[in-house]
C-alpha positions in Angstrom: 24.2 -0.5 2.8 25.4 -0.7 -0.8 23.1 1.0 -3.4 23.4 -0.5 -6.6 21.2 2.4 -8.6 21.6 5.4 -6.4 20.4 7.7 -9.6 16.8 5.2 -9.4 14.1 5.2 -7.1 12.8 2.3 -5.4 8.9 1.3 -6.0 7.0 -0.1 -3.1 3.5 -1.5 -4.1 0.6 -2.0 -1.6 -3.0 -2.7 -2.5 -4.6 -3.0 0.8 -4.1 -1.9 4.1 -1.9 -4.4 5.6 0.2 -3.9 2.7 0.6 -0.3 3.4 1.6 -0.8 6.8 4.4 -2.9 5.7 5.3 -0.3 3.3 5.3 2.2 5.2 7.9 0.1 7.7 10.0 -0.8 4.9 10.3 2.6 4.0 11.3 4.0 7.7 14.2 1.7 7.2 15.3 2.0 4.0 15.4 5.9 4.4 16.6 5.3 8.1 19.8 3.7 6.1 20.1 5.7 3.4 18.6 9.1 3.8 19.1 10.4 0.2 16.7 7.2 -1.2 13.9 8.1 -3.8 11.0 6.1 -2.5 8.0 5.8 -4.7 4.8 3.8 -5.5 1.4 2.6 -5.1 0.1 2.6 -1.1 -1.7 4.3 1.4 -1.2 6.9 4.4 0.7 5.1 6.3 3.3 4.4 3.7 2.8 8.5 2.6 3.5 8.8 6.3 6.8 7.1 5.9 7.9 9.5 3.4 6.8 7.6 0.4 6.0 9.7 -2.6 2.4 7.6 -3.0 2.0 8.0 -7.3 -0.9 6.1 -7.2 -3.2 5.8 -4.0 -4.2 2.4 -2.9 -8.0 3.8 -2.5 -8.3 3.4 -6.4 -8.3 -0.1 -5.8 -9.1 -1.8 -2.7 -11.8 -4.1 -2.4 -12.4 -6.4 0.5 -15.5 -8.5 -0.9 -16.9 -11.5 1.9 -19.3 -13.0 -0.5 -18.7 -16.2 1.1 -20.3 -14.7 4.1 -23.2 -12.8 2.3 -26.1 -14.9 3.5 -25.0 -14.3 7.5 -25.6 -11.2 6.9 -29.1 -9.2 5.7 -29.0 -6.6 2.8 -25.1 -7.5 2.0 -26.6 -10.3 -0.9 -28.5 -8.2 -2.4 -25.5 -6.0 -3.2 -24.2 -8.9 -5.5 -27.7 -9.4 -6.9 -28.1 -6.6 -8.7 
């Protein structure tokens, strides 16, 4: 594998949870090839896990709203009501 900026670190970026997870797999593999790798960025355990240096966790902002769904289910509407 040829590294073009070996000096730079590579930034992975995940928001929710299925983003971490494929993250954290991209990272296994990138540092599987090249062990030296910086690996940075925004993400969850799983990516931390992985050997990721998580900067910024991924619990700051995830948000899985279902207001589509809100009258199915009792007390969730009156979440968005207020």
């Amino acid at each position: 594998m040829k590294i073009m900026n070996p000096d730079g670190p590579v930034w992975i970026s995940a928001g929710e949870a299925s983003g971490d997870l494929h993250g954290a797999m991209l990272a296994r593999e990138l540092l599987a090839r090249e062990p030296s790798l910086s690996i940075m960025g925004m993400g969850g355990p799983a990516m931390e896990a992985a050997g990721c240096d998580v900067r910024y966790p991924m619990s700051l902002i995830s948000l899985v709203a279902l207001p589509r769904y809100s009258p199915g289910c009792p007390g969730y509407s009156s979440c968005w009501a207020s």
